[in-house]
C-alpha positions in Angstrom: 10.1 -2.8 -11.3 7.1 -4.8 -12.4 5.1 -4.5 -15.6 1.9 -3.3 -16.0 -1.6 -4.5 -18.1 -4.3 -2.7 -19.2 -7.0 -3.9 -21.1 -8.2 -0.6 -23.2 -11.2 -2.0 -26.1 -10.3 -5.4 -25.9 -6.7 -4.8 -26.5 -3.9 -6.0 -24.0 -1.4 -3.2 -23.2 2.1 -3.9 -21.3 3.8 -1.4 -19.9 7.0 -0.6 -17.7 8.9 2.0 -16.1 11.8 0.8 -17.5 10.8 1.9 -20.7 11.2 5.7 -19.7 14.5 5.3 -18.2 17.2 7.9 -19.7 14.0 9.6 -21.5 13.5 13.5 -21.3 10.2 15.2 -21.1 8.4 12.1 -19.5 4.6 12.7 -18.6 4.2 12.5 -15.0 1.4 10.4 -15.5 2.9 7.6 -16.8 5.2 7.8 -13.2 2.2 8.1 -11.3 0.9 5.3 -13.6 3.5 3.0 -11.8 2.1 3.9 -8.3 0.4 1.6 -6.4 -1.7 3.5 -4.0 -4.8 1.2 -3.4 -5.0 0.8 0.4 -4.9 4.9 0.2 -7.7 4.9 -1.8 -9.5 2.0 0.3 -8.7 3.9 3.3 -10.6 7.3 1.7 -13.3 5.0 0.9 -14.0 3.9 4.2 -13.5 7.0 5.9 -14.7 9.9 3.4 -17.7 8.4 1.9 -20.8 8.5 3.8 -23.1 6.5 0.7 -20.9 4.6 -1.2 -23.4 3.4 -3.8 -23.6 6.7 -5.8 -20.5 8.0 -5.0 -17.9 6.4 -7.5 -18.3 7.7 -10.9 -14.2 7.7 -11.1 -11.7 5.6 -9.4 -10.3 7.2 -5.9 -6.8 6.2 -6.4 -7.4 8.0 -10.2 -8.5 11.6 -8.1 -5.7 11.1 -6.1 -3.5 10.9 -8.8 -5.2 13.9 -10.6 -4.7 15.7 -7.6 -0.7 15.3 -7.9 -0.6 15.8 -11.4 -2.8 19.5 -10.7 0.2 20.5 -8.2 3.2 19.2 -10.3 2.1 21.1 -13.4 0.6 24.0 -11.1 -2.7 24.7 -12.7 -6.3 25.9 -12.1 -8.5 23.0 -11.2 -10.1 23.3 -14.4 -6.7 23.7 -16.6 -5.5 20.4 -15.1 -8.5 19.1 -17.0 -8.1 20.5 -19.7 -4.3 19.9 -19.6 -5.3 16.1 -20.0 -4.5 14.2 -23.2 -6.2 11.2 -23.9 -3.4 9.1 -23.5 -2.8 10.5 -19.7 -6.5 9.5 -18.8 -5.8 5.8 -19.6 -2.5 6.1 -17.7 -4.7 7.3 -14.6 -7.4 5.2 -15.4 -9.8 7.6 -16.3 -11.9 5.0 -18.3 -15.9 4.5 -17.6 -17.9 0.9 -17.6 -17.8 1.2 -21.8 -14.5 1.8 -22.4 -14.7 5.7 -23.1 -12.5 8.5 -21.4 -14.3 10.1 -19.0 -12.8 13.0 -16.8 -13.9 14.6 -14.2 -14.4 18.5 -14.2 -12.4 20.8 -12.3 -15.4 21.9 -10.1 -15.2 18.0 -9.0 -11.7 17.8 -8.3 -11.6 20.8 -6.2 -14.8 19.5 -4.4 -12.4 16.4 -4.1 -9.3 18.1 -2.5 -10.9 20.8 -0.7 -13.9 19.6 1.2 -14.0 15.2 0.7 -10.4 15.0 2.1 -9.9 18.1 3.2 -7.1 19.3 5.6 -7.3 16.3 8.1 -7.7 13.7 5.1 -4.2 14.7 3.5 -2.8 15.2 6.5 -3.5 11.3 7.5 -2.4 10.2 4.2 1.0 11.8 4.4 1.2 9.9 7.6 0.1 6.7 5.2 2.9 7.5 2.9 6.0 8.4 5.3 5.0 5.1 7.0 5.3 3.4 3.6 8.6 5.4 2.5 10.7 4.4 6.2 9.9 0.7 5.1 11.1 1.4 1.2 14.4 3.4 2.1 17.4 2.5 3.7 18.1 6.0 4.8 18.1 6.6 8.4 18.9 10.2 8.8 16.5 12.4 10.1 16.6 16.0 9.8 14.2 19.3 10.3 13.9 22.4 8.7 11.5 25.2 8.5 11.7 26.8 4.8 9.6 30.4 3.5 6.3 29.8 1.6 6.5 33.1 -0.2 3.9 35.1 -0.8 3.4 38.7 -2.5 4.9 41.8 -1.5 1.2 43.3 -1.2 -0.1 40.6 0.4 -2.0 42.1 4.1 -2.4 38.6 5.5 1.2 37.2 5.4 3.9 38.5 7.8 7.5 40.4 6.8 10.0 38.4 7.8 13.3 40.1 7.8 16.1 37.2 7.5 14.6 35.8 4.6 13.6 39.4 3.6 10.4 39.1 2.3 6.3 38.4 3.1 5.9 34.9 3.9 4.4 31.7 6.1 6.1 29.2 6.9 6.3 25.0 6.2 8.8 22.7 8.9 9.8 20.0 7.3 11.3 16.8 8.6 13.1 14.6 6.3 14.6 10.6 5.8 17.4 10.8 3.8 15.6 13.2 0.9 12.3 12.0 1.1 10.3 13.8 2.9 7.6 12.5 5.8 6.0 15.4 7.5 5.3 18.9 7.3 3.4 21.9 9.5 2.5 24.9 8.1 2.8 28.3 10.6 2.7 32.3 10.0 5.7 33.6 8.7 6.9 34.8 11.7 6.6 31.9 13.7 9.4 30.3 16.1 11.1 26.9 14.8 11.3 25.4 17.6 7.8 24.6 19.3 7.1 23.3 16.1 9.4 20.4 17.1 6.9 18.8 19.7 4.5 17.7 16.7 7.5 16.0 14.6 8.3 13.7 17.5 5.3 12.9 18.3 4.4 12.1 14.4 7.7 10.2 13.9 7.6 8.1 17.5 4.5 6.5 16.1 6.8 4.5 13.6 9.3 3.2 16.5 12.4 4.2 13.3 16.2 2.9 14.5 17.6 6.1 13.6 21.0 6.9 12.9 20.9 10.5 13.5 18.6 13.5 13.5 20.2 17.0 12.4 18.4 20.7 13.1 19.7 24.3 12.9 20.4 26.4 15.7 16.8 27.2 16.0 15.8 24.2 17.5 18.6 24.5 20.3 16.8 24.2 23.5 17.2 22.0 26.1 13.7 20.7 26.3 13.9 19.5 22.8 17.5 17.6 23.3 15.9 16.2 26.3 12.7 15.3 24.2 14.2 14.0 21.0 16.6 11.7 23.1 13.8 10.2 24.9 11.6 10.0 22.4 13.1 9.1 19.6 16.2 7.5 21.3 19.0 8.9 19.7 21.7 12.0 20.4 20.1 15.1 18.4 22.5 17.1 16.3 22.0 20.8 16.9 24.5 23.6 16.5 24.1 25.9 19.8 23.5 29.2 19.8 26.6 31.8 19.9 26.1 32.7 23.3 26.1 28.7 24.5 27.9 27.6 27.2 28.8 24.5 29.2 26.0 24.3 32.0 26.9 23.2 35.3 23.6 21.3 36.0 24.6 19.0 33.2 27.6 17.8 34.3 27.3 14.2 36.0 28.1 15.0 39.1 25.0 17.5 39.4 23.4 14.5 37.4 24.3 12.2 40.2 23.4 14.2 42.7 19.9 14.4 42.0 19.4 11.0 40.6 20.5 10.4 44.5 17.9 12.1 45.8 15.2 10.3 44.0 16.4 7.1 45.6 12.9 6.4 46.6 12.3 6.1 43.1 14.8 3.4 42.4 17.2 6.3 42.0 21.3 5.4 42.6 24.3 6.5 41.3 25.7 3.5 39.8 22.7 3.2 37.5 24.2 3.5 33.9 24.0 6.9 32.4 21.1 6.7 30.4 19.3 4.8 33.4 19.8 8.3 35.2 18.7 10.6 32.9 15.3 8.6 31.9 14.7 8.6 35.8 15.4 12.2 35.7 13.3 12.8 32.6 10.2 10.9 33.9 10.6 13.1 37.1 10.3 16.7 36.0 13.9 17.5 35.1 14.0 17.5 31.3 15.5 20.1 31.4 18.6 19.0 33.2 18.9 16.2 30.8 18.7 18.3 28.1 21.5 20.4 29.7 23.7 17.1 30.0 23.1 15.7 26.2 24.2 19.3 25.0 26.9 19.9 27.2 28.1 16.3 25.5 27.3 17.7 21.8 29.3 21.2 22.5 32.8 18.7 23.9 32.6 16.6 21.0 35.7 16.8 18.6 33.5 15.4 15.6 31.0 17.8 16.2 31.7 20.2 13.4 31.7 17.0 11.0 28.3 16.3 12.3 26.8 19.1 11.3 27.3 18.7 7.9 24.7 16.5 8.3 22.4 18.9 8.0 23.5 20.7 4.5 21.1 18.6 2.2 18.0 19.9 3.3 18.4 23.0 2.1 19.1 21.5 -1.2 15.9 18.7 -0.4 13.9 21.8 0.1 14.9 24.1 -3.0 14.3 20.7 -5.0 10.7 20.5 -3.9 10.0 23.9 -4.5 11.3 23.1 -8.0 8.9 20.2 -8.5 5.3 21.6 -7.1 5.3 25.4 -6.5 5.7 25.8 -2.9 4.4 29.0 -2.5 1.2 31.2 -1.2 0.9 33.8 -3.9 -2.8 33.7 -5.2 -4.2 31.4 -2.3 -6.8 32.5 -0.1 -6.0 33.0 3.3 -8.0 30.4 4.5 -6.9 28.0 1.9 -3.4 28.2 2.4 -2.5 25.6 4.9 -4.5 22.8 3.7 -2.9 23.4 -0.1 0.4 23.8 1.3 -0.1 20.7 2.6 -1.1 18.9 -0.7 1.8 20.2 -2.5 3.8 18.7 0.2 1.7 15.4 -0.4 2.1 15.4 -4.0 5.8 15.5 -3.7 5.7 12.5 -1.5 3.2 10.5 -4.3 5.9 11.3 -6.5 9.0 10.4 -4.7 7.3 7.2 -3.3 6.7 6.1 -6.5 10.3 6.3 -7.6 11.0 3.5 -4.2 8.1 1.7 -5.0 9.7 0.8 -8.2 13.2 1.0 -7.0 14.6 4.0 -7.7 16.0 5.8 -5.1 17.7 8.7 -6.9 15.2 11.2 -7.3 15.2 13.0 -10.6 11.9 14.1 -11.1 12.9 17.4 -13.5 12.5 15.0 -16.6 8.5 15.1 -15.9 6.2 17.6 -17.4 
């Protein structure tokens, strides 16, 4: 936890979050004060700003943080504004070259979210902050989800989704411990599991020693046991379907068999097991080693145990909803995958500030 100084009018300020420690109804902008966010804001700089000498009337880092503070409180662009007391705009550093509180207005922080970053920009910093979280945590438990982004019961553009019975789309999350790294948005009526394919590919980039990696039953297919094993180099943890069974292409001596026949390709029987099903995986039969690794999974006696695992992202997702409305109701059709995404940034600003200052138990309900 380190202090903080500002120099407001000639006059020295110290600051620290330990100062709002067991406090109620804390401003979130004096926890997104304690965020340290500048090669974010460096990295919008270089790569969102086409002429750089006009541009900067207010601090990037300062949008950003308005940004978070707009989808914690849930307000219009221009109530967030207005929503602002004097106090909050020193806290985000809202201050112009004489010393005076100047904010933006809300038709430049929606120009800001909507069309400077826009859907690829927050989609590249929630890469920027998942890589910064899996060095901050110790937490090396992956798990998936998708969860309902509700909409209205009148809406015409959202599908009817029966097991969560109502209108919705949808958001997969994938989680490390209970902070969050990633998220895709789909229709409401999407599958789960082709979603998967993007999550491994965003979360090999980060080479994590994981400890395990827990999905639901809608996952369970034997391309992505195969995949996450490979991939991501671990044993996924996925509760088969009700009509599963133990497949005989997956035992090992259908596993020797055709590492045998690929002897041309270094293929031979007294290879270690994971030796065998890499050569198989490399050679077209994912799906075979997909069969093996859940054949494994479905004869394990601690399996049950295992899937526990998987329990707190439900609670992980009802907790984020809590913090930034999650929802679709009121958004544009066209508008609702790149502020679903937002909200899902928002909540990572927020928990990452909590690590970044050490604080690993998220309780962000004391915020307003």
């Amino acid at each position: 936890m380190e202090d903080i100084y500002t120099v407001y009018k000639g006059v020295l300020f110290e600051d620290s979050i330990r100062n709002d420690i067991g406090k109620e109804n804390v401003s979130v902008c004096r926890l997104l004060h304690f965020l340290n966010i500048d090669d974010i804001a460096q990295h919008v700089e270089n790569n969102h700003y086409s002429n750089k000498d006009w541009h900067f009337r207010y601090r990037i880092s300062s949008m950003i943080k308005l940004t978070v503070v707009k989808c914690f409180r849930n307000l219009s662009f221009n109530k967030t504004i207005s929503s602002i007391s004097d106090e909050e705009a020193l806290l985000l550093h809202f201050v112009d070259d004489n010393g005076d509180i100047s904010l933006p207005t809300g038709a430049t922080l929606h120009h800001f979210v909507k069309y400077r970053l826009g859907k690829k920009g927050f989609q590249y910093i929630m890469g920027m902050i998942a890589e910064r979280i899996i060095k901050l945590t110790k937490a090396r438990d992956l798990k998936t989800d998708s969860t309902p982004l509700e909409a209205s019961r009148y809406d015409k553009h959202s599908d009817y989704n029966p097991h969560y019975g109502c209108k919705m789309d949808k958001a997969h999350i994938t989680l490390i411990g209970v902070f969050p790294l990633y998220m895709t948005y789909t229709n409401g009526l999407a599958n789960d599991s082709p979603e998967l394919d993007k999550h491994i590919d965003f979360l090999k980039n980060f080479n994590i020693n994981i400890d395990s990696y827990a999905l639901d039953s809608g996952y369970d297919s034997f391309e992505n046991h195969a995949d996450i094993w490979y991939h991501l180099k671990v044993k996924p943890t996925i509760p088969p379907k009700c009509n599963a069974v133990i497949n005989m292409e997956g035992t090992i001596e259908r596993i020797n068999h055709w590492v045998n026949k690929m002897w041309k390709k270094g293929g031979s029987i007294h290879m270690p097991i994971a030796k065998k099903l890499e050569l198989l995986y490399e050679n077209g039969r994912s799906k075979q080693v997909g069969m093996y690794l859940r054949n494994k999974m479905m004869m394990d006696e601690k399996f049950e145990e295992k899937i526990k695992t998987r329990q707190p992202i439900e609670r992980s997702n009802r907790h984020i909803k809590g913090r930034v409305t999650f929802d679709v109701r009121k958004i544009q059709k066209n508008s609702r995958e790149i502020y679903s995404i937002v909200r899902f940034v928002a909540y990572q600003f927020m928990t990452l500030a909590n690590l970044q200052n050490k604080i690993e138990k998220i309780n962000l309900a004391r915020y307003f």
